[in-house]
Each structure stands twice: as C-alpha cells, then as structure tokens.
SESEDO-961629 format. One record per residue (C-alpha): residue number from 1; residue in three letters; x, y, z. Coordinates in Angstrom, 1 decimal. Example, Ala and Ser with C-alpha at 12.3 -4.5 7.8 and 13.67 -1.06 7.14 Angstrom:
SESEDO-961629
+-----+--------+--------+--------+--------+
| num | residu |      x |      y |      z |
+-----+--------+--------+--------+--------+
|   1 |    ALA |   12.3 |   -4.5 |    7.8 |
|   2 |    SER |   13.7 |   -1.1 |    7.1 |
+-----+--------+--------+--------+--------+
***
This chain:
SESEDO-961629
+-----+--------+--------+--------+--------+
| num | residu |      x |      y |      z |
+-----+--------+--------+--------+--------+
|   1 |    UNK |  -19.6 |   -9.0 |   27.7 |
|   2 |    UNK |  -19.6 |   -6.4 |   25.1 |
|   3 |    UNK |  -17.2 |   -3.2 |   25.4 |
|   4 |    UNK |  -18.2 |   -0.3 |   23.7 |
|   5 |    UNK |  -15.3 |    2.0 |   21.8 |
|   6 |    UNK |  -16.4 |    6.2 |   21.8 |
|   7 |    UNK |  -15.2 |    7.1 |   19.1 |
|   8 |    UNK |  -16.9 |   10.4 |   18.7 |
|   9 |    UNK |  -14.4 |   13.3 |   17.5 |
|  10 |    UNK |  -13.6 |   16.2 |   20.1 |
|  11 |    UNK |  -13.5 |   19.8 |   18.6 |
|  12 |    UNK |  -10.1 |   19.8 |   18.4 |
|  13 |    UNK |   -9.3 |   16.4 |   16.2 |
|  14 |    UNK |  -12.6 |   17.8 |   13.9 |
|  15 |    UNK |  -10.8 |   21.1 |   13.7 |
|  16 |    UNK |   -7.9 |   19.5 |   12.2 |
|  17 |    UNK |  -10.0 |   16.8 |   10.2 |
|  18 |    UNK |  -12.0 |   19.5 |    8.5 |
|  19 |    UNK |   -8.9 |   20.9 |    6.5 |
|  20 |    UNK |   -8.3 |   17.5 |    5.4 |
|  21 |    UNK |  -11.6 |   16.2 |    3.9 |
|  22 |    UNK |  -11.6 |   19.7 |    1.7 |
|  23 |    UNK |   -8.1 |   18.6 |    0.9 |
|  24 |    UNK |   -9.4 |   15.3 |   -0.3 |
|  25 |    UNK |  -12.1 |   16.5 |   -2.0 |
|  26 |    UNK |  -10.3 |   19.3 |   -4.3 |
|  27 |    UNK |   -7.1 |   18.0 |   -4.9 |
|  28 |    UNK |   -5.6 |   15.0 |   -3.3 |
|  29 |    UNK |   -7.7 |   12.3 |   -4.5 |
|  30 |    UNK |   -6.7 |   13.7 |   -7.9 |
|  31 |    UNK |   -3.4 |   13.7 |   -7.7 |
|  32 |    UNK |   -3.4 |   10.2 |   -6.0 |
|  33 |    UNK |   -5.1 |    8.9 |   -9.1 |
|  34 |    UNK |   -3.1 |   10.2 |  -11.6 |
|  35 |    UNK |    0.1 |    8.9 |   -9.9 |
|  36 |    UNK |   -1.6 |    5.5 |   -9.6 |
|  37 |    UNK |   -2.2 |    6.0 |  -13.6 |
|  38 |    UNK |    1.5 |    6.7 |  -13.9 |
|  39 |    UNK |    2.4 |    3.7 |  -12.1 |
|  40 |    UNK |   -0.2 |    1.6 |  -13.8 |
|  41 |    UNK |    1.4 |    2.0 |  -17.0 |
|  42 |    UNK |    5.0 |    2.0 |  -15.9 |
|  43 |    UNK |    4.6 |   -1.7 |  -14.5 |
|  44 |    UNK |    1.4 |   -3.1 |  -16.8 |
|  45 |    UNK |    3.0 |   -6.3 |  -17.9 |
|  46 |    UNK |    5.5 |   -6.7 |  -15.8 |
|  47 |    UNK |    3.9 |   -7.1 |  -12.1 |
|  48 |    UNK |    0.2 |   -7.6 |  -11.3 |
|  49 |    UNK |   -1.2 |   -4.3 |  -10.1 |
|  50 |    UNK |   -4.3 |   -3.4 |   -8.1 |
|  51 |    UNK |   -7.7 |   -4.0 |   -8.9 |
|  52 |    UNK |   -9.6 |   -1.1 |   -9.4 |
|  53 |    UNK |  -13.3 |   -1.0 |   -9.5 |
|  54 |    UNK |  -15.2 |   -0.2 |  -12.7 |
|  55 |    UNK |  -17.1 |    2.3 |  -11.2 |
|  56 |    UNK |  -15.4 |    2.7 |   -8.1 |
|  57 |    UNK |  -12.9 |    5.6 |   -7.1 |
|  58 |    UNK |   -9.4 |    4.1 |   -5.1 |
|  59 |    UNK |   -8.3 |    6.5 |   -2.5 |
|  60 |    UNK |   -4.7 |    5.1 |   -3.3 |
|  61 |    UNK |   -3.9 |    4.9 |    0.2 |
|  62 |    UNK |   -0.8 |    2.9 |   -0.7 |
|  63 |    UNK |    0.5 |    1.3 |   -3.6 |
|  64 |    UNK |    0.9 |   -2.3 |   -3.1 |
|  65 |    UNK |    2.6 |   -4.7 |   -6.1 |
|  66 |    UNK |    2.1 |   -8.2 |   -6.6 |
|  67 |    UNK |    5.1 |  -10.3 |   -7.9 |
|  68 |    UNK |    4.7 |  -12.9 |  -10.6 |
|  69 |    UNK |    6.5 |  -14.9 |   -8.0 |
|  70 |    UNK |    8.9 |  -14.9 |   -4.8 |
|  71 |    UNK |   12.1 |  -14.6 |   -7.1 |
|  72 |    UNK |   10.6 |  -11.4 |   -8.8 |
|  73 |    UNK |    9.8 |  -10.0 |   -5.3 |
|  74 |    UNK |   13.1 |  -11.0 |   -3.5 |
|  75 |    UNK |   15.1 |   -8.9 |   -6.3 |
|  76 |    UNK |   12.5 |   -6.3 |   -5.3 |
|  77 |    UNK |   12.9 |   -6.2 |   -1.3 |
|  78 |    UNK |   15.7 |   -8.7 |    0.4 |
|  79 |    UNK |   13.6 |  -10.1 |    3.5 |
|  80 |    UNK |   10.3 |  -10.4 |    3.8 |
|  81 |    UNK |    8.5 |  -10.8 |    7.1 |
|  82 |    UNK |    4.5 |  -12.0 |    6.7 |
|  83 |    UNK |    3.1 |   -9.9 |    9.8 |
|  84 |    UNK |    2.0 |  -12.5 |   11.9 |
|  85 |    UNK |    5.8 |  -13.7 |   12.4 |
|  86 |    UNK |    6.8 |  -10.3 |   13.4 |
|  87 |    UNK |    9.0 |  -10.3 |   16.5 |
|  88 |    UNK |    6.0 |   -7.8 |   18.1 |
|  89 |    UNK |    3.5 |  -10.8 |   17.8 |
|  90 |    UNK |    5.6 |  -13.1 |   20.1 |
|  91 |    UNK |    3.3 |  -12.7 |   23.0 |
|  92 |    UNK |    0.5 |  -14.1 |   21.2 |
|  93 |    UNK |   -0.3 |  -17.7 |   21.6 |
|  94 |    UNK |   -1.1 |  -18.1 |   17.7 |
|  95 |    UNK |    2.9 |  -16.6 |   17.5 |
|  96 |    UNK |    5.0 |  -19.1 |   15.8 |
|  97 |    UNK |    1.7 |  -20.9 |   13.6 |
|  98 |    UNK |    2.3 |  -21.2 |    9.9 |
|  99 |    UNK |   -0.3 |  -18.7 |    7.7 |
| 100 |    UNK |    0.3 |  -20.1 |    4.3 |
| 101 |    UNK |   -1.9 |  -17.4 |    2.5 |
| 102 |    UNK |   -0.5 |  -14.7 |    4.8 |
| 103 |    UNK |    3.2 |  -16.3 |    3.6 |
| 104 |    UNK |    2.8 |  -17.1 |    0.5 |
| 105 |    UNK |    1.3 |  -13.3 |   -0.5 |
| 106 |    UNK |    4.2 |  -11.9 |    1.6 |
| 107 |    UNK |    6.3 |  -13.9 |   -0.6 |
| 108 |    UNK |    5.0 |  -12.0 |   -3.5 |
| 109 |    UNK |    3.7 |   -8.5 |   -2.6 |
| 110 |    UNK |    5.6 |   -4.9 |   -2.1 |
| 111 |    UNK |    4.4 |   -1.6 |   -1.4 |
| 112 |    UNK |    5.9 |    1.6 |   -3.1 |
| 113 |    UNK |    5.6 |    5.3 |   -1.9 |
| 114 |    UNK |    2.2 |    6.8 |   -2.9 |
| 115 |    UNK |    1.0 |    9.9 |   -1.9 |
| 116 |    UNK |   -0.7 |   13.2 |   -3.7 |
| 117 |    UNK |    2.3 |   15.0 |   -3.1 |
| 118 |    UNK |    4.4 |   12.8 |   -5.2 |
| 119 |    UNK |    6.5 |   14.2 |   -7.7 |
| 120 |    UNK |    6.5 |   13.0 |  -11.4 |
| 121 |    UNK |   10.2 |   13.2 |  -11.2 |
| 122 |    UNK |   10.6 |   11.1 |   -7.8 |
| 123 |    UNK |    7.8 |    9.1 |   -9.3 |
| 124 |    UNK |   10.1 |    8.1 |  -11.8 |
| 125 |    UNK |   13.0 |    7.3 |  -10.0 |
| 126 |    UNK |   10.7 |    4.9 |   -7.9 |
| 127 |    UNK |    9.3 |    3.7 |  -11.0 |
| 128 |    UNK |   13.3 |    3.2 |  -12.9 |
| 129 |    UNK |   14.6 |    1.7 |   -9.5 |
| 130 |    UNK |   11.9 |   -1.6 |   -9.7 |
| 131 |    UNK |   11.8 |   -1.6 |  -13.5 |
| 132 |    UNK |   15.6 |   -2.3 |  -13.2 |
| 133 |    UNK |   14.9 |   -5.2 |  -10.1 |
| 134 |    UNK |   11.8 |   -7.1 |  -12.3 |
| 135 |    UNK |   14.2 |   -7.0 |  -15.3 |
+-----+--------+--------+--------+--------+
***
C-alpha cells in the first residue's frame, strides 16, 4: 500500500515562506558563510570540521564538530546520547540494539550555535569557550 503525503503549501505558510527565501537570498546565506569562515579558522587544526564542496555553497544549517577522539569530545559536552538510545525511541522494537557507527560518531561529534544572526563577539565567546575544552 502506498500513502501519499500533500505536502502542497497553503497561502498562508507561502505568505510567511516568501519573506524568508528573499531573506536567504540577500543576506542570510552570507552571513552564515562568513561565520562558518570564522569558525573554520578558529578550530583548523585542532577538530575536524565540515566538508565543504569545491563548488558547492553550505547553507550552514548547523555547525557540527568532529573530535579527534571521545576524550576530546567528553571535555567538550559531558554525556552523550547517540539518538537511537534516546529514552523517546523505547517503543520501537529496534530500541535497545547497538548502532556502532551511530555510537561511535556520537562519541566524537558536537554541534555549536550557528545562525546569520550570530554576532562576531558571541561568535567568539563560543569559539574561546571550546578552544579552552580541546586544549
């Protein structure tokens, strides 16, 4: 049986969409770049960051680290919960199986607050706050 999903946009959630795409377009996509630059070179060297495409533009929906290792994360973020072990999952029959990619990249990965309305000087406070955990 196949369900079908309409997911055609009344006038109202277009009217507020509209605003948004010219949003993207002028200025946020921008401004979400250049404070993924600023981050880029804060933590080259010390974290892995996200792969960017040669010839690709990132939306920089969020800003996700990769630790060199668990240690390096756990000084980062105290406990980590892969999302299949989450307590919201315990209905599911698969709850309670062992994911060792989904684990193991848990073990290693945190996101940090990206958006185009980020500050340069709250960018740097995030940026201080997990120079000063990696170190």
């Amino acid at each position: 049986i196949r369900v079908g999903v309409n997911s055609r946009l009344d006038n109202l959630q277009a009217a507020i969409l509209l605003p948004k795409l010219e949003a993207l377009a002028e200025y946020e996509i921008r401004d979400r770049e250049a404070a993924a630059g600023r981050y880029g070179a804060a933590f080259a060297g010390k974290l892995i960051l996200p792969p960017v495409p040669a010839h690709g533009q990132h939306s920089w929906y969020q800003y996700t680290l990769l630790a060199a290792d668990t240690a390096q994360r756990e000084r980062l973020i105290a406990h980590p919960t892969p999302m299949h072990a989450l307590p919201v999952f315990r209905a599911l029959e698969t709850y309670g199986e062992t994911y060792p990619n989904a684990v193991e990249y848990c073990d290693r990965t945190i996101s940090i607050p990206m958006h185009p309305y980020l500050e340069a000087t709250e960018q740097q406070q995030i940026i201080d706050a997990v120079l000063e955990a990696v170190r």
